[in-house]
N, CA, C and O atoms as a Tripos MOL2 file, in Angstrom:
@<TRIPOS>MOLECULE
protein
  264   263    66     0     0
PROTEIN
NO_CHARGES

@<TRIPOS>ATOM
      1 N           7.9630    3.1470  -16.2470 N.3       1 UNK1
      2 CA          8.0050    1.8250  -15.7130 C.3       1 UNK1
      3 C           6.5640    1.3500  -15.5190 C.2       1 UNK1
      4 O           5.8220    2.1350  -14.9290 O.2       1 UNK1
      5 N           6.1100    0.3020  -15.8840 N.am      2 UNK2
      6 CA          4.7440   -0.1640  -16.4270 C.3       2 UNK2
      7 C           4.9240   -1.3600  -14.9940 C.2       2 UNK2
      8 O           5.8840   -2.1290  -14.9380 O.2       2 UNK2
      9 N           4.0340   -1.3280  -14.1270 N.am      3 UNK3
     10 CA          4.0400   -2.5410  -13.4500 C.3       3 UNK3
     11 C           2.5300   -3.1810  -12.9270 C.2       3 UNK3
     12 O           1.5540   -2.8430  -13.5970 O.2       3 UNK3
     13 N           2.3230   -4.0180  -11.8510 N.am      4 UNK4
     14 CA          0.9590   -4.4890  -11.7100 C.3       4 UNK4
     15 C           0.7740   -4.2100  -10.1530 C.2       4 UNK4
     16 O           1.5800   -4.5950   -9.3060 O.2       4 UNK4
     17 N          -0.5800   -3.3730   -9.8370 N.am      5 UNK5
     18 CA         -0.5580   -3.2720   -8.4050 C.3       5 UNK5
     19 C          -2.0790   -4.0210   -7.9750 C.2       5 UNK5
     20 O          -3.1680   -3.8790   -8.5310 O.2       5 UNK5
     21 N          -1.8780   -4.4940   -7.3050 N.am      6 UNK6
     22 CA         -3.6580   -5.4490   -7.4680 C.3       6 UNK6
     23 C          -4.0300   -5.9700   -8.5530 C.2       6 UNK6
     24 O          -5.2140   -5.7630   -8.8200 O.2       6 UNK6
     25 N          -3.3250   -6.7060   -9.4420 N.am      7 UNK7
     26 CA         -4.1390   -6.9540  -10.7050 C.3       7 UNK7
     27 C          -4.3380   -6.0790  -11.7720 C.2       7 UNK7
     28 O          -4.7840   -6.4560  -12.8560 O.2       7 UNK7
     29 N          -3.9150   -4.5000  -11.4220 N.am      8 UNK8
     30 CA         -4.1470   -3.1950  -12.5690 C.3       8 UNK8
     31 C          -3.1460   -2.8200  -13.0380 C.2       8 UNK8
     32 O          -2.2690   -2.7810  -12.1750 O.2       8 UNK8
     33 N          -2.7480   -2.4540  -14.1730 N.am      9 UNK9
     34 CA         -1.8600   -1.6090  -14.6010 C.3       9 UNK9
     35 C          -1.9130   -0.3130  -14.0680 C.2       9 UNK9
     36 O          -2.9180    0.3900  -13.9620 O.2       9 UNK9
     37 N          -0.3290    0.0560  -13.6140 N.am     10 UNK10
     38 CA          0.4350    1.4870  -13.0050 C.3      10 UNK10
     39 C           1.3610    1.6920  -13.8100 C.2      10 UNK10
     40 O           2.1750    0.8880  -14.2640 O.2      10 UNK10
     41 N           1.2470    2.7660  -13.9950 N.am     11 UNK11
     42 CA          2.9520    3.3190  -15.1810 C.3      11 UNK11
     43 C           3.1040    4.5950  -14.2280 C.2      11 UNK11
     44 O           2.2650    5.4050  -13.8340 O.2      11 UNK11
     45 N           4.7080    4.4630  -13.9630 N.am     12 UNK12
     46 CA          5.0610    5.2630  -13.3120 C.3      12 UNK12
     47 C           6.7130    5.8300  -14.0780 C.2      12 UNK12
     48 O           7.4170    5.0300  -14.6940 O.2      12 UNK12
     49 N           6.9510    6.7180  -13.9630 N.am     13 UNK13
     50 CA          8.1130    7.3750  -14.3780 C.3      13 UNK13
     51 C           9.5980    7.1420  -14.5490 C.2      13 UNK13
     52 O          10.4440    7.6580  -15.2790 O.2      13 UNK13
     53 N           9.6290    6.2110  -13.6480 N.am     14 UNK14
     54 CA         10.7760    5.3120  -13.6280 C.3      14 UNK14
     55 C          10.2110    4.7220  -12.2260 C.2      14 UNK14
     56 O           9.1300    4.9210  -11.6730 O.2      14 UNK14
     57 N          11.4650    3.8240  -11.7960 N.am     15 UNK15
     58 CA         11.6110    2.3360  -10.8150 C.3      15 UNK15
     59 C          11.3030    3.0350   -8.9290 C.2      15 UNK15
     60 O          11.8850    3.9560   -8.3570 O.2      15 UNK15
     61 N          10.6730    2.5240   -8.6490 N.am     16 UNK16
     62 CA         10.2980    3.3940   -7.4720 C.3      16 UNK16
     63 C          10.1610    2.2820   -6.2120 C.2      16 UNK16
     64 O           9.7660    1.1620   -6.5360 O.2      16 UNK16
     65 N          10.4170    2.4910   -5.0150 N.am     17 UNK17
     66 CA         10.3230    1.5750   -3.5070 C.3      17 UNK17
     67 C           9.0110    1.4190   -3.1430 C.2      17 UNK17
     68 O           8.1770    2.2540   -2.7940 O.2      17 UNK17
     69 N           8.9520    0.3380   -3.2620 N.am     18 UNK18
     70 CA          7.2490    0.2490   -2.3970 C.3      18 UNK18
     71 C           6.8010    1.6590   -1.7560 C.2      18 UNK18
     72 O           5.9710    2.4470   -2.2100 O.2      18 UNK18
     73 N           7.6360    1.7770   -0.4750 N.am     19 UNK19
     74 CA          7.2370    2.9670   -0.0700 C.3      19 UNK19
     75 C           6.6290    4.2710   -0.9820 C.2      19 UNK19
     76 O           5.6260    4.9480   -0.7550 O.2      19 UNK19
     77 N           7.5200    4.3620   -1.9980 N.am     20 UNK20
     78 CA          7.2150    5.8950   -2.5700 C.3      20 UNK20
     79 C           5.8630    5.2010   -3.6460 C.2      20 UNK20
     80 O           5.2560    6.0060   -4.3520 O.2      20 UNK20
     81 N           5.5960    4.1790   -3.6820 N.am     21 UNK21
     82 CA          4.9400    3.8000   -3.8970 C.3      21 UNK21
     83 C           2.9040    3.6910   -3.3650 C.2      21 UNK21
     84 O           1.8230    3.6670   -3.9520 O.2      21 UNK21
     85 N           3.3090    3.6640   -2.2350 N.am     22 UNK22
     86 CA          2.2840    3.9130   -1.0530 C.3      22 UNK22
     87 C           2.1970    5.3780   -1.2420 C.2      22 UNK22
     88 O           1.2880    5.9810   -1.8130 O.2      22 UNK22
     89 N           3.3030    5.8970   -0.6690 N.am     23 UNK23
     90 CA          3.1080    7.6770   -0.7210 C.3      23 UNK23
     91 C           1.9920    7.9780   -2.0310 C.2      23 UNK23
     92 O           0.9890    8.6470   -1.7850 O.2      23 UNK23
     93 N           2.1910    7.5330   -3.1980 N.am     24 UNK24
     94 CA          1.8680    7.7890   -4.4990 C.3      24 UNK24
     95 C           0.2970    7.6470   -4.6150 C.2      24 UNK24
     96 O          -0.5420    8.4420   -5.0400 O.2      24 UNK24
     97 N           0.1730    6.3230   -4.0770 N.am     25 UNK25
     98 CA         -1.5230    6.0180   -3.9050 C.3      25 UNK25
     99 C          -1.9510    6.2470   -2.7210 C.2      25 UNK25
    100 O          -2.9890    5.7280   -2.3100 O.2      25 UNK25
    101 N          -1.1490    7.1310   -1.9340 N.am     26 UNK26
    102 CA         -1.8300    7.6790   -0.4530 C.3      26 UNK26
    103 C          -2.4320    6.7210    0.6960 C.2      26 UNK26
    104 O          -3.4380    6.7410    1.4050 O.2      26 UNK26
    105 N          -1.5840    6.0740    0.5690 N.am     27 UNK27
    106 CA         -1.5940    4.8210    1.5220 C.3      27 UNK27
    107 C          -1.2550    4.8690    2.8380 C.2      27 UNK27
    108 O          -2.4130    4.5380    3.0900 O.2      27 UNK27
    109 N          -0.9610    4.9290    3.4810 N.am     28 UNK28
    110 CA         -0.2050    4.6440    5.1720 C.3      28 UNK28
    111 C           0.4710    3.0840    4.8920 C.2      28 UNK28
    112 O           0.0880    1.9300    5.0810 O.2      28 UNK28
    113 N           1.2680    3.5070    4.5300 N.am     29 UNK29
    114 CA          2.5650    2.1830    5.1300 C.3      29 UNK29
    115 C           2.0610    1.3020    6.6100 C.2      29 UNK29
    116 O           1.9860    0.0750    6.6740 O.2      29 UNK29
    117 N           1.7960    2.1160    7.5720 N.am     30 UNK30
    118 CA          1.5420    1.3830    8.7130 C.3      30 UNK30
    119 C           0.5860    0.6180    8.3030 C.2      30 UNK30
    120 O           0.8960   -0.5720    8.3600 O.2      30 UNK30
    121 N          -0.7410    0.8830    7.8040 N.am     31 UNK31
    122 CA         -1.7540   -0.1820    7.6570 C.3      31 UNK31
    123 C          -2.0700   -1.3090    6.5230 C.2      31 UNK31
    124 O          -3.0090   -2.1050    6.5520 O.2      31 UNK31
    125 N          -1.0170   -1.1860    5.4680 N.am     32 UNK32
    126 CA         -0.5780   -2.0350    4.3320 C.3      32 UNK32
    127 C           0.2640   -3.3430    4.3910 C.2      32 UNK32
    128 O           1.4830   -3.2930    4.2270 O.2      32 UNK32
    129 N          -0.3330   -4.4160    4.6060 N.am     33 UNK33
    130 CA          0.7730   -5.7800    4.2320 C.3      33 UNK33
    131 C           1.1290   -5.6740    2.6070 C.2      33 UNK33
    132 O           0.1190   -5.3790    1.9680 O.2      33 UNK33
    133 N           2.3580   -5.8480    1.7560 N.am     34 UNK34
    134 CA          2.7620   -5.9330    0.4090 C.3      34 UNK34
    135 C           3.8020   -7.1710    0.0780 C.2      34 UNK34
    136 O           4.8490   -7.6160    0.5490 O.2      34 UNK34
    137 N           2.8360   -7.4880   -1.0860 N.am     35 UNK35
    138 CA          3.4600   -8.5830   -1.4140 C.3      35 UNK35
    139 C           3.9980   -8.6890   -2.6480 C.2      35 UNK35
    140 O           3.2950   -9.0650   -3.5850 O.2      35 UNK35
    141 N           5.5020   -8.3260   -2.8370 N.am     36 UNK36
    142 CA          6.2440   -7.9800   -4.5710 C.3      36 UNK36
    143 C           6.6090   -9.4260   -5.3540 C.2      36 UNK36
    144 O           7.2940  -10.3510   -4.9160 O.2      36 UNK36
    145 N           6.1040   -9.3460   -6.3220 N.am     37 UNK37
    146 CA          6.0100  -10.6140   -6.8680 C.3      37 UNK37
    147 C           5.9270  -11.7570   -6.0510 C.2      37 UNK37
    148 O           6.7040  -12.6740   -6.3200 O.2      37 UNK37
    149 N           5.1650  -11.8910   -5.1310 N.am     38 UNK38
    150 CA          5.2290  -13.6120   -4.3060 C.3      38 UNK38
    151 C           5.5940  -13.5710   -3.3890 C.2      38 UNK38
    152 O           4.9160  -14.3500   -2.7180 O.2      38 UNK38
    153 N           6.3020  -13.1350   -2.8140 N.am     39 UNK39
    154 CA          7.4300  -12.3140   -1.7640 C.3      39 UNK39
    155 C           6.4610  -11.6330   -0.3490 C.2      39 UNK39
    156 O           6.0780  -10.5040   -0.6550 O.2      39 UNK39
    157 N           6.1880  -11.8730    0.4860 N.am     40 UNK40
    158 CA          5.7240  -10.9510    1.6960 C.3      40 UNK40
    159 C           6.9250  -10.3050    2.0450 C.2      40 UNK40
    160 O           8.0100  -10.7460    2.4220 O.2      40 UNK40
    161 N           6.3570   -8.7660    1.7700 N.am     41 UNK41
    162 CA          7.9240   -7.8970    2.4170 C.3      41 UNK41
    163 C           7.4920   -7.3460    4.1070 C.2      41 UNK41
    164 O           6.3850   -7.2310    4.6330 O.2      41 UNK41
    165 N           8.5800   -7.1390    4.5270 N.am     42 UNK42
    166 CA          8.4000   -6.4400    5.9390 C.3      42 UNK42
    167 C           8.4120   -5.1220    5.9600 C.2      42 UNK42
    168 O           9.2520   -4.4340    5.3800 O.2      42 UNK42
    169 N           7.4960   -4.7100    6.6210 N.am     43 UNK43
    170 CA          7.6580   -3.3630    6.4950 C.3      43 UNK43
    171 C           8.6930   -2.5810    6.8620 C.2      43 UNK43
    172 O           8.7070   -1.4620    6.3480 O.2      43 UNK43
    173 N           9.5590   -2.8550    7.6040 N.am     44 UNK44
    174 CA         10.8700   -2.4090    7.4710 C.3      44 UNK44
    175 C          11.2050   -2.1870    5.8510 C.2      44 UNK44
    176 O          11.3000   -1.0880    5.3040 O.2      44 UNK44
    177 N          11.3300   -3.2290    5.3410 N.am     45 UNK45
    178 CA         12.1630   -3.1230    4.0740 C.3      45 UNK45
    179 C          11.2300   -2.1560    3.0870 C.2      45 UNK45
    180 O          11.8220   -1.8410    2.0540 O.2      45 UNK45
    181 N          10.1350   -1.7300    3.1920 N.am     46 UNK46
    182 CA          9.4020   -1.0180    2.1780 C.3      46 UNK46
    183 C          10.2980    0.2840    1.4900 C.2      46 UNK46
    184 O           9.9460    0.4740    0.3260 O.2      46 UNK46
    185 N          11.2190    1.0820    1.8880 N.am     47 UNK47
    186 CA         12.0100    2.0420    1.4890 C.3      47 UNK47
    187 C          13.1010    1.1870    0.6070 C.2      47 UNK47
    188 O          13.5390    1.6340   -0.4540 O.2      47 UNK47
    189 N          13.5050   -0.0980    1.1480 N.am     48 UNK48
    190 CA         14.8170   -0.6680    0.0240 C.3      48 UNK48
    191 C          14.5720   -1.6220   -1.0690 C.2      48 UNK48
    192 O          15.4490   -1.8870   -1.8910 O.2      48 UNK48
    193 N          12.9610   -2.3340   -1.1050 N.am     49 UNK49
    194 CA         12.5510   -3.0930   -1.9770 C.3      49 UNK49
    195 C          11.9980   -1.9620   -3.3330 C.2      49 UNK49
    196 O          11.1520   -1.0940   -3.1200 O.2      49 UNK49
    197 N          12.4760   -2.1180   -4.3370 N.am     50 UNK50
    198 CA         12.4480   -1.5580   -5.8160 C.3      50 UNK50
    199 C          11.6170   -2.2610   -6.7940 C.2      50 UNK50
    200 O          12.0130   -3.3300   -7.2590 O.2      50 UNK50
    201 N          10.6890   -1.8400   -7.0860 N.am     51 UNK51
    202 CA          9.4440   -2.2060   -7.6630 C.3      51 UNK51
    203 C          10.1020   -1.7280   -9.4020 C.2      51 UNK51
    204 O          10.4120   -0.6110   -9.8150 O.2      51 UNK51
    205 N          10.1360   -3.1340  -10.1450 N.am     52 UNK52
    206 CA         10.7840   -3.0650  -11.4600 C.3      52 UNK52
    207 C           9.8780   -2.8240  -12.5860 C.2      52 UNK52
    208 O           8.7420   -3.0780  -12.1870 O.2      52 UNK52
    209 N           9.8590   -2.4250  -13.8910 N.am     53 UNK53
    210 CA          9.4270   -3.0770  -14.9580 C.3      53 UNK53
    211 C           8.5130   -4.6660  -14.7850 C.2      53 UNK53
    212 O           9.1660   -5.6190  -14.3590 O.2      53 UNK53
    213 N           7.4390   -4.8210  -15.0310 N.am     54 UNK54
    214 CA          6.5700   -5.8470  -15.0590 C.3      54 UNK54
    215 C           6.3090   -6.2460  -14.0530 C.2      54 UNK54
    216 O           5.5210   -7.1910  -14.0790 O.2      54 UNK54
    217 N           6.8320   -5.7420  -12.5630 N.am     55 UNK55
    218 CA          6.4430   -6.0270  -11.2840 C.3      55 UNK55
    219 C           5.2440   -7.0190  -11.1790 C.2      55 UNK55
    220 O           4.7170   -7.5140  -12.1750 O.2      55 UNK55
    221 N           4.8570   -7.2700   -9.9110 N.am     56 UNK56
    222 CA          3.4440   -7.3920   -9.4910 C.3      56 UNK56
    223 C           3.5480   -7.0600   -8.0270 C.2      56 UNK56
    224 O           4.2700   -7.4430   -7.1060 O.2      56 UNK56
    225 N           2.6530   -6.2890   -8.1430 N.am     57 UNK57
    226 CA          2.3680   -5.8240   -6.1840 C.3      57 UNK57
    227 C           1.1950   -5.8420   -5.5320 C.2      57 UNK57
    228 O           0.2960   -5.0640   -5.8510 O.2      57 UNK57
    229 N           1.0210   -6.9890   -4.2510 N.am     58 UNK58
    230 CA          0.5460   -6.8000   -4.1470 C.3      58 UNK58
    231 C          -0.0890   -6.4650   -2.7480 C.2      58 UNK58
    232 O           0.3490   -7.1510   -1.8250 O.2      58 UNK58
    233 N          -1.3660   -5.2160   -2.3220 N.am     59 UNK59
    234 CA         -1.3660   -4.1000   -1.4510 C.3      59 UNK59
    235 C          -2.4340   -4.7000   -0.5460 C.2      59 UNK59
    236 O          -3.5750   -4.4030   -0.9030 O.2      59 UNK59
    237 N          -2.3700   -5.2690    0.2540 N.am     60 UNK60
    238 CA         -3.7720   -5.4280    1.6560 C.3      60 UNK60
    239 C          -3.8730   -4.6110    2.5630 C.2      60 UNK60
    240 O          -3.3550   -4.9440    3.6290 O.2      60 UNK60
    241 N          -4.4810   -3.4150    2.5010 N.am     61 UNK61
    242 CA         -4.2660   -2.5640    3.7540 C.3      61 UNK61
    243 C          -5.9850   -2.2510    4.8620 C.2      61 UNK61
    244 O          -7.1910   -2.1860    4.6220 O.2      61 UNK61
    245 N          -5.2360   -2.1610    5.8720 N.am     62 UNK62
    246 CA         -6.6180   -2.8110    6.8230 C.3      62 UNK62
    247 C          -6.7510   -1.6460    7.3320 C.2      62 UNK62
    248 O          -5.9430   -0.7810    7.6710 O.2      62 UNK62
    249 N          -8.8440   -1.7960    7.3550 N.am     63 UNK63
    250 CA         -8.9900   -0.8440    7.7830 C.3      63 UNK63
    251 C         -10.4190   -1.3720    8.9680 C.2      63 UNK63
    252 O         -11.2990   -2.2270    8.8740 O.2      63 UNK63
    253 N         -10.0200   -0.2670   10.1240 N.am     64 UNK64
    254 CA        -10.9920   -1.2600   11.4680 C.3      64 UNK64
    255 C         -12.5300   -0.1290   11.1330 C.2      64 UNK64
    256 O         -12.6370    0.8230   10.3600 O.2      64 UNK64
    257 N         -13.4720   -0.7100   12.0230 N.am     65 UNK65
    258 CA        -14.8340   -0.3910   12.0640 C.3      65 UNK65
    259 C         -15.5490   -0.4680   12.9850 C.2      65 UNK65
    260 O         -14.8710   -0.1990   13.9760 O.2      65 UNK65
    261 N         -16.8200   -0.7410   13.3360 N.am     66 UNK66
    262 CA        -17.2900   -0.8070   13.8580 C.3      66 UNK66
    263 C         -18.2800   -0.9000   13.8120 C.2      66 UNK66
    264 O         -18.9390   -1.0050   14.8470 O.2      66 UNK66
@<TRIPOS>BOND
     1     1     2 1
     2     2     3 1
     3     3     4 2
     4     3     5 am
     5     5     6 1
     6     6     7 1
     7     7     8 2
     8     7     9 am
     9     9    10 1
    10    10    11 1
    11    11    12 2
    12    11    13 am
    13    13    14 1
    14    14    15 1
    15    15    16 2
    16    15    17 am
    17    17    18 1
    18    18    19 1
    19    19    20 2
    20    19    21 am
    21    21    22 1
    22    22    23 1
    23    23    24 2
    24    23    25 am
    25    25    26 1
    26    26    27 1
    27    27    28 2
    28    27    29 am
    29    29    30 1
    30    30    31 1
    31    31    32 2
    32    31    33 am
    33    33    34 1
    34    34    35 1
    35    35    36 2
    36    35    37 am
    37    37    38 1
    38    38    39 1
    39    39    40 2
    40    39    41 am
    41    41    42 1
    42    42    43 1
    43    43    44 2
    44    43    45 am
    45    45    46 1
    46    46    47 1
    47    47    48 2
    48    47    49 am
    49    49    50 1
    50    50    51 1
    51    51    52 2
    52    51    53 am
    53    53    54 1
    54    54    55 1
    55    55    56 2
    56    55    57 am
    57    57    58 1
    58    58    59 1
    59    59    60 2
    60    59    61 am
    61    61    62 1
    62    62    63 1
    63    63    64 2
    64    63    65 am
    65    65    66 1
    66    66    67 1
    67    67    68 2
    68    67    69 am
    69    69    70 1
    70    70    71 1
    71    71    72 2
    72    71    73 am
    73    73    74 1
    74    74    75 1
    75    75    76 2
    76    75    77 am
    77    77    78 1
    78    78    79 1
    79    79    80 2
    80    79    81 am
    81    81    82 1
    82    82    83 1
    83    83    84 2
    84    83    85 am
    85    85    86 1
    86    86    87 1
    87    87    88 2
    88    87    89 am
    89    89    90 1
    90    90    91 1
    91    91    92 2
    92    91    93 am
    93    93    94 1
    94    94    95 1
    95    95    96 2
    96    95    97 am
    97    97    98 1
    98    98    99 1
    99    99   100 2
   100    99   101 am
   101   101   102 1
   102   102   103 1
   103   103   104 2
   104   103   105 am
   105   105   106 1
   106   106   107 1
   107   107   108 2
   108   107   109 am
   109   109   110 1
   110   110   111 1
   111   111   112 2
   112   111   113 am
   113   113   114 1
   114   114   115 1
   115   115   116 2
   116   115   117 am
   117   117   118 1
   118   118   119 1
   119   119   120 2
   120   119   121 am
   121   121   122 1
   122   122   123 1
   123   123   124 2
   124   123   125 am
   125   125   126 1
   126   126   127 1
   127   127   128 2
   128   127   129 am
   129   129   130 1
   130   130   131 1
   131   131   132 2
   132   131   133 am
   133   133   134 1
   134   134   135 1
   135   135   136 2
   136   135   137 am
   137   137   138 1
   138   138   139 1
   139   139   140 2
   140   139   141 am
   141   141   142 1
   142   142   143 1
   143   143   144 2
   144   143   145 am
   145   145   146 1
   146   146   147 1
   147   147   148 2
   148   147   149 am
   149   149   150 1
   150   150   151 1
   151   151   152 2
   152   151   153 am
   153   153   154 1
   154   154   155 1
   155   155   156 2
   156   155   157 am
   157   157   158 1
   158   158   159 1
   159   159   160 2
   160   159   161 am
   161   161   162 1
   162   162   163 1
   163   163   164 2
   164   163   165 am
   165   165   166 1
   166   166   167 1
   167   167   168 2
   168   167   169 am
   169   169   170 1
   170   170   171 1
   171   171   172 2
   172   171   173 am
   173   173   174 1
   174   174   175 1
   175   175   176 2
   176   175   177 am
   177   177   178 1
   178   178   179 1
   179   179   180 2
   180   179   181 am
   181   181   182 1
   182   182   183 1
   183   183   184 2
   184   183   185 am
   185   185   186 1
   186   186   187 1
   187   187   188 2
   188   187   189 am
   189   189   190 1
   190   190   191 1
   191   191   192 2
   192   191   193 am
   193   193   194 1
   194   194   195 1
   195   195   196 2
   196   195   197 am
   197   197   198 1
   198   198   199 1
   199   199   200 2
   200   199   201 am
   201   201   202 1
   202   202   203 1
   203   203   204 2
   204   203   205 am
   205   205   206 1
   206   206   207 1
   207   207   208 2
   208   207   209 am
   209   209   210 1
   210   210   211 1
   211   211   212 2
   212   211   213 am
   213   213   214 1
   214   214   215 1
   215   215   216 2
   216   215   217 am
   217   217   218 1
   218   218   219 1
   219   219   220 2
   220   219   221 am
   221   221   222 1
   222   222   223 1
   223   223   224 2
   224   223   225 am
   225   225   226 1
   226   226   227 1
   227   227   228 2
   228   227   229 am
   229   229   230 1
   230   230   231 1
   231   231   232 2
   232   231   233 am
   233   233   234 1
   234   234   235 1
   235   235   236 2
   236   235   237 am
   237   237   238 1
   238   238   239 1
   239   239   240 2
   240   239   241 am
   241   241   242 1
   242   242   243 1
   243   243   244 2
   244   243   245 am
   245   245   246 1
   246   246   247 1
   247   247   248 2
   248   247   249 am
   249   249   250 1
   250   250   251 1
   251   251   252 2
   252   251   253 am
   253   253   254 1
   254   254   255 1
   255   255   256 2
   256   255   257 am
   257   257   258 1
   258   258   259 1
   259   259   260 2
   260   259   261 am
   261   261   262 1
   262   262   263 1
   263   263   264 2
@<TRIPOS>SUBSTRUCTURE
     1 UNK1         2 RESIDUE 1 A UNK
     2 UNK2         6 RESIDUE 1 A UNK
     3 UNK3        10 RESIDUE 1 A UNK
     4 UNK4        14 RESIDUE 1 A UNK
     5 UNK5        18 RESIDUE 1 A UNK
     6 UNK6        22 RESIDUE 1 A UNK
     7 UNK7        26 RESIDUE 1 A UNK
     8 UNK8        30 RESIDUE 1 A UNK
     9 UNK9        34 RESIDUE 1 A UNK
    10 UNK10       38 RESIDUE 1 A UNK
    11 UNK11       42 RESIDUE 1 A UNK
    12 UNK12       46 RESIDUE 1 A UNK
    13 UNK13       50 RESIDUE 1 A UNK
    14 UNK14       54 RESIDUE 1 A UNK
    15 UNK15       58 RESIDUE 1 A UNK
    16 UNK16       62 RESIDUE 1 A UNK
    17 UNK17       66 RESIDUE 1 A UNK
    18 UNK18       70 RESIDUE 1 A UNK
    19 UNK19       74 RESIDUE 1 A UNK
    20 UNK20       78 RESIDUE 1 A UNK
    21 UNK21       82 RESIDUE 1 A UNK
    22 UNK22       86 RESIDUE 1 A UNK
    23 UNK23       90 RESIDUE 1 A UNK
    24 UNK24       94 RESIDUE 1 A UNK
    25 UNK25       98 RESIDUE 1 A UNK
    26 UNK26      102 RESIDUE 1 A UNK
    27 UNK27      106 RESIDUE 1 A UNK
    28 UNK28      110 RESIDUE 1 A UNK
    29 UNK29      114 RESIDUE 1 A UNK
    30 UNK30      118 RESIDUE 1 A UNK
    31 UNK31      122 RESIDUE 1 A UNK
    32 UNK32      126 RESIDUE 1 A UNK
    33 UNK33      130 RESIDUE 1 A UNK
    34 UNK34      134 RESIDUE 1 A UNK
    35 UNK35      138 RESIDUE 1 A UNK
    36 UNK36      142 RESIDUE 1 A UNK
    37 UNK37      146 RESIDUE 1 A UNK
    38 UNK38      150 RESIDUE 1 A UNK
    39 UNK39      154 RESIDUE 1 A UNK
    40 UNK40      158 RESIDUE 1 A UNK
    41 UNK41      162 RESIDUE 1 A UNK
    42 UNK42      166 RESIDUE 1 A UNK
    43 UNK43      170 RESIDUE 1 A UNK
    44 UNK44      174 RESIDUE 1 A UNK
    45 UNK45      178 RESIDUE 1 A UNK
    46 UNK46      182 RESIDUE 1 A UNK
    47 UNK47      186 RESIDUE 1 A UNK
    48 UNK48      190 RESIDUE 1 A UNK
    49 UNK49      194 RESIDUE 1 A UNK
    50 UNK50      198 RESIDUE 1 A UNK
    51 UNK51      202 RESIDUE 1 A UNK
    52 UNK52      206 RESIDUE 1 A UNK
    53 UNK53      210 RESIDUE 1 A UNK
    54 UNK54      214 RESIDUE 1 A UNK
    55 UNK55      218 RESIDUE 1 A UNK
    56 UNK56      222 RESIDUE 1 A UNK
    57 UNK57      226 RESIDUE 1 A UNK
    58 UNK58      230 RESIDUE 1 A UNK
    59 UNK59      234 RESIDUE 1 A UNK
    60 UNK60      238 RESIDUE 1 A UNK
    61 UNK61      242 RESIDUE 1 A UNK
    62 UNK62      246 RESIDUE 1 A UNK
    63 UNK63      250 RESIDUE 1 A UNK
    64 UNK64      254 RESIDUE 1 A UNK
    65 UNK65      258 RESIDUE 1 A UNK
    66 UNK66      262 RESIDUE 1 A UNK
């Protein structure tokens, strides 16, 4: 499954949930806003939203400083 995460091409093995998605690029879910094709998802839904063929995703995840 060939899709777009930031603007880049990802090929992944077959159709996968945001979530396992994050897991994949070692992300923390907690600190990621995602937005699937146009769409702001809630992070609740990150385990039931299914990232297709030609997707687009896209990943803002915040990080604090100082």
């Amino acid at each position: 499954m060939k899709c777009i995460i930031n603007g880049d091409p990802f090929t992944f093995d077959e159709e996968l949930s945001i979530q396992n998605i994050l897991e994949s690029l070692e992300l923390d879910p907690k600190r990621v806003i995602a937005e699937h094709n146009q769409n702001l998802i809630q992070r609740d839904d990150f385990k039931n939203q299914i990232v297709r063929e030609d997707d687009r995703l896209e990943l803002l995840e915040f990080v604090g400083g100082g």
